[in-house]
C-alpha positions as CSV (number, residue, x, y, z in Angstrom):
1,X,-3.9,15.6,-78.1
2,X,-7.2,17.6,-77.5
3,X,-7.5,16.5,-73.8
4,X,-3.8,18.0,-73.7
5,X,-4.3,21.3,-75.4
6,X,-7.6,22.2,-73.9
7,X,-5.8,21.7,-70.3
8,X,-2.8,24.3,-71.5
9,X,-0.4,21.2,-71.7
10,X,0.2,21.9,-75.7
11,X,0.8,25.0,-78.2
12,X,-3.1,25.8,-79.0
13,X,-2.3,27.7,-82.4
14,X,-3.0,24.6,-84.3
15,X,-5.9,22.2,-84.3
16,X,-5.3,18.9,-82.8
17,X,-5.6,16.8,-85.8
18,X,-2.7,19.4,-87.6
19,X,-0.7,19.0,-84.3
20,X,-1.0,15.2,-84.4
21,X,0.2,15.4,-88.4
22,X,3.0,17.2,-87.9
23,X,3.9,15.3,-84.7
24,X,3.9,11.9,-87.0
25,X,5.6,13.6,-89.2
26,X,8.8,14.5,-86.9
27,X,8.5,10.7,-85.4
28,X,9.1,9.5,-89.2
29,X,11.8,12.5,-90.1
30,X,14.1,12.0,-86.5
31,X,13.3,7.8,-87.6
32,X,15.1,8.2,-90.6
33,X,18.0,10.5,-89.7
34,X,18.5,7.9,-86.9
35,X,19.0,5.3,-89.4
36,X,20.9,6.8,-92.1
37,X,23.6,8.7,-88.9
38,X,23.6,5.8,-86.4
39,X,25.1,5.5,-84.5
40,X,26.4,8.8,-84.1
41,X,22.9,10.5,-83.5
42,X,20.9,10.7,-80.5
43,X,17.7,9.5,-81.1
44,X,15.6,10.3,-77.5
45,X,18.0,13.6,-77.7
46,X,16.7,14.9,-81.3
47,X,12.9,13.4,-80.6
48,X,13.0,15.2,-77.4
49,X,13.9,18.2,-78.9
50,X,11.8,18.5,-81.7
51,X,8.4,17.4,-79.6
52,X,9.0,20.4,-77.5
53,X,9.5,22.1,-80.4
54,X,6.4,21.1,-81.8
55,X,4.3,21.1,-78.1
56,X,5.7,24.3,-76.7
57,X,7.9,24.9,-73.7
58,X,5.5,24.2,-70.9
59,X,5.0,20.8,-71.8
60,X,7.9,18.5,-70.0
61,X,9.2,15.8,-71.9
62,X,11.4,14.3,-69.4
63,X,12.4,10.6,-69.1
64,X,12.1,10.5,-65.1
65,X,8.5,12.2,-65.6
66,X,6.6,10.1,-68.0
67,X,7.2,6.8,-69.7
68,X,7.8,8.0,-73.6
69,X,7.8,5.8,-76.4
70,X,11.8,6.4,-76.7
71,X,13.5,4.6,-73.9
């Protein structure tokens, strides 16, 4: 996360160890909506969203870019 923000990849209005708790935190919140909605919620559609939400707009979260934890 540090590597990422010091290169411009990341939002850099937040240290990296509050960026990394509140990116943990969205895993375990998009987690559970997935399991209480399924299976009419899109899990790698919501995650996606609220990473960039959480990393900025110049980071790219796209499947056909990088391997993601959600496939």
């Amino acid at each position: 996360m540090a590597k990422g923000i010091r290169q411009g990849e990341f939002k850099n209005n937040l240290p990296a160890d509050e960026l990394t708790r509140h990116l943990v935190m969205a895993i375990r919140g998009v987690s559970y909506e997935w399991c209480i909605r399924y299976p009419g919620f899109d899990l790698k559609e919501q995650a996606t969203a609220h990473f960039k939400l959480l990393l900025g707009s110049k980071h790219k979260l796209a499947a056909n870019n990088r391997k993601f934890f959600i496939n």
